[in-house]
Each structure stands twice: as C-alpha cells, then as structure tokens.
PyMOL commands that place a pseudoatom at each C-alpha (Angstrom):
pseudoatom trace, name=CA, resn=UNK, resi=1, chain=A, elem=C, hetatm=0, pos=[120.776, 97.656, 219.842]
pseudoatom trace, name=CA, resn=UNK, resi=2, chain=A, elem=C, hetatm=0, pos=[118.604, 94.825, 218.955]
pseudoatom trace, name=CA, resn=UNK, resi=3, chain=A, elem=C, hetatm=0, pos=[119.252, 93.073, 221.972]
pseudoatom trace, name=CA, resn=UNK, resi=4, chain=A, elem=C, hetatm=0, pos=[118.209, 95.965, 224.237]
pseudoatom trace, name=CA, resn=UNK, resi=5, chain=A, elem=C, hetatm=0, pos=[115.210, 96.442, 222.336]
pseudoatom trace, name=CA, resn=UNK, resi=6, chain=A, elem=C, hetatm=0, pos=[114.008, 92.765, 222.720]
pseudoatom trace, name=CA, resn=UNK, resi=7, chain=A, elem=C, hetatm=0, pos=[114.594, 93.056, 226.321]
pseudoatom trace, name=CA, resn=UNK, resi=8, chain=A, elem=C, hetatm=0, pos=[112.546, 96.444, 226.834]
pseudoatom trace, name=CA, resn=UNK, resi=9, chain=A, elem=C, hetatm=0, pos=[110.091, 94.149, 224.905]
pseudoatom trace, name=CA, resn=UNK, resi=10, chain=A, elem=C, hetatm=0, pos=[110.202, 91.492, 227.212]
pseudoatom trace, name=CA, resn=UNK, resi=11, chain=A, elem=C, hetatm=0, pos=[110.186, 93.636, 230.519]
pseudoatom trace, name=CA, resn=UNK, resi=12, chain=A, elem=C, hetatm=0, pos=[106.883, 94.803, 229.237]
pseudoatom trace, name=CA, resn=UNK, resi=13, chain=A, elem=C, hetatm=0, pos=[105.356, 92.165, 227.938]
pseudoatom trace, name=CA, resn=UNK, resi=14, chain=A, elem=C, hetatm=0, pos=[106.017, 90.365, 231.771]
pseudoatom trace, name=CA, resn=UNK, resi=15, chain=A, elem=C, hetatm=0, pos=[104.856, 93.921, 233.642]
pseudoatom trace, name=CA, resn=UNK, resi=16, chain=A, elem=C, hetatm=0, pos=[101.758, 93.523, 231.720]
pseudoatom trace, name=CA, resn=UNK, resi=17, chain=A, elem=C, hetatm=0, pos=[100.874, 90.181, 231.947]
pseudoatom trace, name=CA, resn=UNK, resi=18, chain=A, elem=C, hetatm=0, pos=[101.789, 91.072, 236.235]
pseudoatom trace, name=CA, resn=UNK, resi=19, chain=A, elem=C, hetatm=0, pos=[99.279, 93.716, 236.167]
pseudoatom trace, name=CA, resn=UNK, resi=20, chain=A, elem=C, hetatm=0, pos=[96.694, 91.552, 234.636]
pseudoatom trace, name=CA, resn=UNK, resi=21, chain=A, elem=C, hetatm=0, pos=[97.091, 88.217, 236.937]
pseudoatom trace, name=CA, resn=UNK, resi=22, chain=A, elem=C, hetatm=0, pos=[96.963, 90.827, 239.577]
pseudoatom trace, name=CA, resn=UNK, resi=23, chain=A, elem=C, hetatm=0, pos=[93.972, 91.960, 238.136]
pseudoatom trace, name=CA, resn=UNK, resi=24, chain=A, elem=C, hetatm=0, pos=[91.998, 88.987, 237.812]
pseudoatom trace, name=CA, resn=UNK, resi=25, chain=A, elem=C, hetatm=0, pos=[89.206, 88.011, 240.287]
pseudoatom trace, name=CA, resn=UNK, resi=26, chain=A, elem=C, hetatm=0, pos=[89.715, 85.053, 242.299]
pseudoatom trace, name=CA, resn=UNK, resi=27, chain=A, elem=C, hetatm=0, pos=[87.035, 82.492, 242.777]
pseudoatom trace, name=CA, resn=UNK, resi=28, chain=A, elem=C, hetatm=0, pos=[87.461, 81.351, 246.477]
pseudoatom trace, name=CA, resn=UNK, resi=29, chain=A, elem=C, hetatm=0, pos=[84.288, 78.930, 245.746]
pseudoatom trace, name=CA, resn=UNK, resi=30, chain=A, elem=C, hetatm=0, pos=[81.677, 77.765, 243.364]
pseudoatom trace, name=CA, resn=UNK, resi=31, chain=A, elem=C, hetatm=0, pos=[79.195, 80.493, 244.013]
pseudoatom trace, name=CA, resn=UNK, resi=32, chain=A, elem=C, hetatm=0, pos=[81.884, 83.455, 243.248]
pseudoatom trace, name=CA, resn=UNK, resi=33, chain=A, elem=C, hetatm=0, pos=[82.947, 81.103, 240.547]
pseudoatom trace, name=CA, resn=UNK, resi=34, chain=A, elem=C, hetatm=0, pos=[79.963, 81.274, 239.005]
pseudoatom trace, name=CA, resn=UNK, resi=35, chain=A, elem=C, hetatm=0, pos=[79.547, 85.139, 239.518]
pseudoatom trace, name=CA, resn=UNK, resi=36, chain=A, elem=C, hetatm=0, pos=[82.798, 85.735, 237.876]
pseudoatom trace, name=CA, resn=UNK, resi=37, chain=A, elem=C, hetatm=0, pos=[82.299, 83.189, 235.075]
pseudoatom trace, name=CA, resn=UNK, resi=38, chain=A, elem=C, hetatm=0, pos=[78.733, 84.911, 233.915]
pseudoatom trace, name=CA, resn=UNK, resi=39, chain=A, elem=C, hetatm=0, pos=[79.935, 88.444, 234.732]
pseudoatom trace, name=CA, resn=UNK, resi=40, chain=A, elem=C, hetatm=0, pos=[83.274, 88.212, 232.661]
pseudoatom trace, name=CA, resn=UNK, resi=41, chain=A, elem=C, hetatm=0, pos=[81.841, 86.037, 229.916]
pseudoatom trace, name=CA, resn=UNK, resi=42, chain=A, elem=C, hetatm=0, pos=[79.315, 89.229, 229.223]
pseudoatom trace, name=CA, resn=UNK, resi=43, chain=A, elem=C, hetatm=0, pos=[82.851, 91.269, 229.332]
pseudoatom trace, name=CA, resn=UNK, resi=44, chain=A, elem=C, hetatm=0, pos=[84.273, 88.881, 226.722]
pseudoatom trace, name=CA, resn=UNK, resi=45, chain=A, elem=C, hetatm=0, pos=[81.201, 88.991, 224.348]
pseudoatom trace, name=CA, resn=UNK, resi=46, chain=A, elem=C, hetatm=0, pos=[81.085, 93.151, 224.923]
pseudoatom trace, name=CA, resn=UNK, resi=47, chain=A, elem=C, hetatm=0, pos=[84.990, 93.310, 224.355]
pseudoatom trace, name=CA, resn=UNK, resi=48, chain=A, elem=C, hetatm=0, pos=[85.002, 91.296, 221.115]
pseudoatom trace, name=CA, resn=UNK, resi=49, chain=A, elem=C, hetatm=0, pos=[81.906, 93.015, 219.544]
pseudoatom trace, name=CA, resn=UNK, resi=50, chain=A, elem=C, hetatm=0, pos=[84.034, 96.320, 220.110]
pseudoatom trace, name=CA, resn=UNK, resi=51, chain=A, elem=C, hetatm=0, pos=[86.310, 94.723, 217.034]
pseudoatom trace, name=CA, resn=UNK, resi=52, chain=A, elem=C, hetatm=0, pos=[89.370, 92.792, 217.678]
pseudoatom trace, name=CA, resn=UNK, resi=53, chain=A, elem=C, hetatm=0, pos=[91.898, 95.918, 218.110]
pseudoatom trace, name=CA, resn=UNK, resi=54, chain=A, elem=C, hetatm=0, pos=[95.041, 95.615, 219.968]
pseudoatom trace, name=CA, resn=UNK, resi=55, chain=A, elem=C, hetatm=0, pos=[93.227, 97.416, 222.900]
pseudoatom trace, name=CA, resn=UNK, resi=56, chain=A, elem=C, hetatm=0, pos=[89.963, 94.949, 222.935]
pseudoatom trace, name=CA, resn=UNK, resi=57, chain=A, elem=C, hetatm=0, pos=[92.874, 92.197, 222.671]
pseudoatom trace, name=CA, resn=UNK, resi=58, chain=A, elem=C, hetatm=0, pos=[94.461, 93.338, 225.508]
pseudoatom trace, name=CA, resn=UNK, resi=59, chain=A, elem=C, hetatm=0, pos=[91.276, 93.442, 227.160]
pseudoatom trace, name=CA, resn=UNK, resi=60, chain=A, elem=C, hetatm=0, pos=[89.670, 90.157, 226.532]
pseudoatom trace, name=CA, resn=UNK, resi=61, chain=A, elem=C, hetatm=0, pos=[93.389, 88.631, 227.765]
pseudoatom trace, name=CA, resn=UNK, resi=62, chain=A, elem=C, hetatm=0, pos=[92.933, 90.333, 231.127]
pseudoatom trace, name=CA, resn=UNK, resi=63, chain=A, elem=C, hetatm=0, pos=[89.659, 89.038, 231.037]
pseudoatom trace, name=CA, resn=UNK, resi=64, chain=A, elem=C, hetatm=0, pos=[90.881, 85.329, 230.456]
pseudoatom trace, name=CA, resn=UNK, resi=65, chain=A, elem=C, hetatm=0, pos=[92.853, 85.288, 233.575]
pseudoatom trace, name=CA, resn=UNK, resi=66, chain=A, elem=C, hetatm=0, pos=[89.621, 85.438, 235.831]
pseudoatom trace, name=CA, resn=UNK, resi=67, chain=A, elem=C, hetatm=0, pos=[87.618, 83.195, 233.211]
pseudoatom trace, name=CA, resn=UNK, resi=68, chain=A, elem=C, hetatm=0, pos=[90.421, 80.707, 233.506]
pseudoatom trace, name=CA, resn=UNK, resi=69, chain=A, elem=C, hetatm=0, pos=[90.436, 80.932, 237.401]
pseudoatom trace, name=CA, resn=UNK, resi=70, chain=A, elem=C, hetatm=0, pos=[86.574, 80.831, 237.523]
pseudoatom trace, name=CA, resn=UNK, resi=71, chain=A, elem=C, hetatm=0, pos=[86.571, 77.731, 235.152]
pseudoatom trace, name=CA, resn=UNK, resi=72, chain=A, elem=C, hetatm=0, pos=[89.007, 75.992, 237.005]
pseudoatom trace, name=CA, resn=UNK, resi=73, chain=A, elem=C, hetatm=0, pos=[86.784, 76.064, 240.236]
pseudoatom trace, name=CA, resn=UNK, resi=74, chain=A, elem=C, hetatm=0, pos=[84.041, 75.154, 238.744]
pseudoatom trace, name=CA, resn=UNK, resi=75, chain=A, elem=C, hetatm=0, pos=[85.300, 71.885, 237.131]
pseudoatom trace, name=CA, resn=UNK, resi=76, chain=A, elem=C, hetatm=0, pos=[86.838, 71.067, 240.836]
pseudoatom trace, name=CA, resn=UNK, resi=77, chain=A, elem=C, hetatm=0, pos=[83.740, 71.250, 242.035]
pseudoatom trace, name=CA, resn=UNK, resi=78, chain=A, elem=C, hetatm=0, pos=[81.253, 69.543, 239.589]
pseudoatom trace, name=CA, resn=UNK, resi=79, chain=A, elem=C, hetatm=0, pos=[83.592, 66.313, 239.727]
pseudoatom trace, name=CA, resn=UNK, resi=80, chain=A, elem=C, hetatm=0, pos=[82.684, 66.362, 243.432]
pseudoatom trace, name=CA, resn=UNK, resi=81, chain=A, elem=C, hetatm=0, pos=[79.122, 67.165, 242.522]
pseudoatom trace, name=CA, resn=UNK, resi=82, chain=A, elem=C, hetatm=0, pos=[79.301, 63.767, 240.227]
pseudoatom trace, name=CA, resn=UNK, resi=83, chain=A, elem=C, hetatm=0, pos=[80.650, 62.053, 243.191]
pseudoatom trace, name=CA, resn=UNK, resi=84, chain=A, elem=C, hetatm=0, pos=[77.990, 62.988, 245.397]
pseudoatom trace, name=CA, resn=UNK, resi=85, chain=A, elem=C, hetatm=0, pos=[75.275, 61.985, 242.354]
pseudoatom trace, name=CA, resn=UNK, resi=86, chain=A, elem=C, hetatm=0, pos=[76.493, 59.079, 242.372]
pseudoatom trace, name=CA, resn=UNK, resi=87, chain=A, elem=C, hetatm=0, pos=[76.099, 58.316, 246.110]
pseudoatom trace, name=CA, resn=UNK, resi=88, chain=A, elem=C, hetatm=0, pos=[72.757, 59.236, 245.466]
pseudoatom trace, name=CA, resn=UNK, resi=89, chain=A, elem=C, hetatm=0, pos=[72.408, 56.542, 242.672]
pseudoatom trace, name=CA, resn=UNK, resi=90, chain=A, elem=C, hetatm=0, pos=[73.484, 53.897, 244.749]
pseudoatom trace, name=CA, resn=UNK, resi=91, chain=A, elem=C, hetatm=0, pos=[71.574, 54.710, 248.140]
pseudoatom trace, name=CA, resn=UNK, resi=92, chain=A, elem=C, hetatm=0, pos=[68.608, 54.887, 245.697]
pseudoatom trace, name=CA, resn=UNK, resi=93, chain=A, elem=C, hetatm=0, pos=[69.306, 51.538, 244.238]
pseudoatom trace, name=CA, resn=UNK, resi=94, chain=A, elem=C, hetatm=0, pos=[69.414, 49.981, 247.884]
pseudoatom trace, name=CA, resn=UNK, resi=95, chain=A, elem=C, hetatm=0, pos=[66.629, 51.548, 249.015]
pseudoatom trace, name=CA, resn=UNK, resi=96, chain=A, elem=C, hetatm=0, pos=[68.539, 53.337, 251.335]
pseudoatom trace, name=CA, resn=UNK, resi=97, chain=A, elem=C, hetatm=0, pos=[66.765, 56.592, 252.496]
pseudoatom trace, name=CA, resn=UNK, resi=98, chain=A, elem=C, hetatm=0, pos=[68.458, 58.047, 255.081]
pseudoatom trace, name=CA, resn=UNK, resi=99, chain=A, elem=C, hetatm=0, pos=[71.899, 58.023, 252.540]
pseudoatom trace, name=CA, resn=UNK, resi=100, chain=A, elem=C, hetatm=0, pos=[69.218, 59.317, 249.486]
pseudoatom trace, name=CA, resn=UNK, resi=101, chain=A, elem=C, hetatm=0, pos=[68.658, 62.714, 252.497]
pseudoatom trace, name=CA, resn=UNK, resi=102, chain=A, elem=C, hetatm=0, pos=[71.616, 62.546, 252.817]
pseudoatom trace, name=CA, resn=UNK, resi=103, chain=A, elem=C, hetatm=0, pos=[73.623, 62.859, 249.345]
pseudoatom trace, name=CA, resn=UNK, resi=104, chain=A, elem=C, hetatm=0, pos=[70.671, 64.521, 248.031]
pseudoatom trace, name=CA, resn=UNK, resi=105, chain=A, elem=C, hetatm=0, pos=[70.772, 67.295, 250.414]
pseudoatom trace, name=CA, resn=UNK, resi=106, chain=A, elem=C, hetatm=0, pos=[74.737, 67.763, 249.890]
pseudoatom trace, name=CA, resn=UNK, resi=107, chain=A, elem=C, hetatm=0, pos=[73.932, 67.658, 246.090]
pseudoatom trace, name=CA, resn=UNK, resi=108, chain=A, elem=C, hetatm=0, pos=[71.552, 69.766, 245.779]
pseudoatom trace, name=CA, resn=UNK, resi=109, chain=A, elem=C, hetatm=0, pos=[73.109, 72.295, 247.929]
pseudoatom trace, name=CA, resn=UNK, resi=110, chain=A, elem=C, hetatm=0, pos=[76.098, 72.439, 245.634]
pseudoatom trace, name=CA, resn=UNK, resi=111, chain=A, elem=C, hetatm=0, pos=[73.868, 72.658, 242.523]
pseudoatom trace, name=CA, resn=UNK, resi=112, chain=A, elem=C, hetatm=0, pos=[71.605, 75.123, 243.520]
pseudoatom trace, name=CA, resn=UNK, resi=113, chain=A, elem=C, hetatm=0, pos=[74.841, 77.676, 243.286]
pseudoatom trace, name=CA, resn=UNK, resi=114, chain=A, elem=C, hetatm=0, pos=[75.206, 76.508, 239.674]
pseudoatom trace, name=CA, resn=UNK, resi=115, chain=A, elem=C, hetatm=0, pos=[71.710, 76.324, 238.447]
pseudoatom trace, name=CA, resn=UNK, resi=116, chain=A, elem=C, hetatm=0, pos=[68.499, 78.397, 240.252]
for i in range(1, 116): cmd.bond("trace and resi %d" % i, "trace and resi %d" % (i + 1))
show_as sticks, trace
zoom trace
C-alpha cells in the first residue's frame, strides 16, 4: 500500500511539474527576455504578498520556470554585450574610429533592449 501511494505521489508530482515547463514562456531573445523577466518578477512579488500557501507556492514555482528561462538569456547575452564593450575599449584606445562606429553601434543596439 505504501508503495502505490508513493508512486501516485510521484506520477503527480512529474504531471505537474510537465504542465508547468509547458507553461513557461520562452525567451527566444533578449528583448522577450526582458519582457518576461519584468512581467513575471511583478507575478512573483504579487504571488508572495498573497501569503506563502500551498497554492501561491505552486504558483510562484510555475512562475520560476519562465524567470529561470528569461534569466538564462539574458546572462548569454550580456557576456556578449561585455565582449562587444570591450571592442569598444580597445578601438577607443587606438584611436580607431571606424571600429569605435562600429562596436558602439552593435553595443548599443543590444543595450538599448535592456535599458531605455
């Protein structure tokens, strides 16, 4: 009897953490990254000022799975953003203004989606 129980457990714990990956928002680039990270962070703060029941819990873990995603994305793209800086730093140093239009340009495109 035990046994079956902590099986019924475990077939719902896994259909529920199914239904919330399927759930979760992907972030196909920064700019929807960035949506997704604002939008569900306000969902986070709303869900845990409801009181941490097992429903808001169940809530704010759905809610990690596009956070997490969104996140992820970002990071990827701000090391290429410090990449790209950097490029900048160096085409500064030499003077070099055509590189300076160039990186800047790239840089600033990218940051723009992260900061208006």
């Amino acid at each position: 009897m035990k046994t079956l129980i902590q099986t019924a457990v475990l077939a719902l714990s896994s259909l529920i953490a199914s239904h919330a990956i399927a759930d979760a928002q992907p972030s196909r680039n920064l700019a929807e990254a960035v949506k997704n990270f604002s939008e569900y962070n306000s969902r986070l703060e709303q869900a845990m000022a409801q009181g941490l029941t097992p429903e808001s819990l169940a809530q704010i873990h759905e809610l990690t799975y596009t956070l997490k995603d969104a996140l992820e994305k970002i990071n990827e793209e701000m090391d290429g953003l410090t990449d790209t800086l950097e490029e900048i730093h160096i085409a500064s140093e030499a003077q070099n203004a055509a590189e300076v239009k160039r990186y800047g340009n790239e840089y600033l495109e990218t940051a723009r989606k992260v900061i208006k």
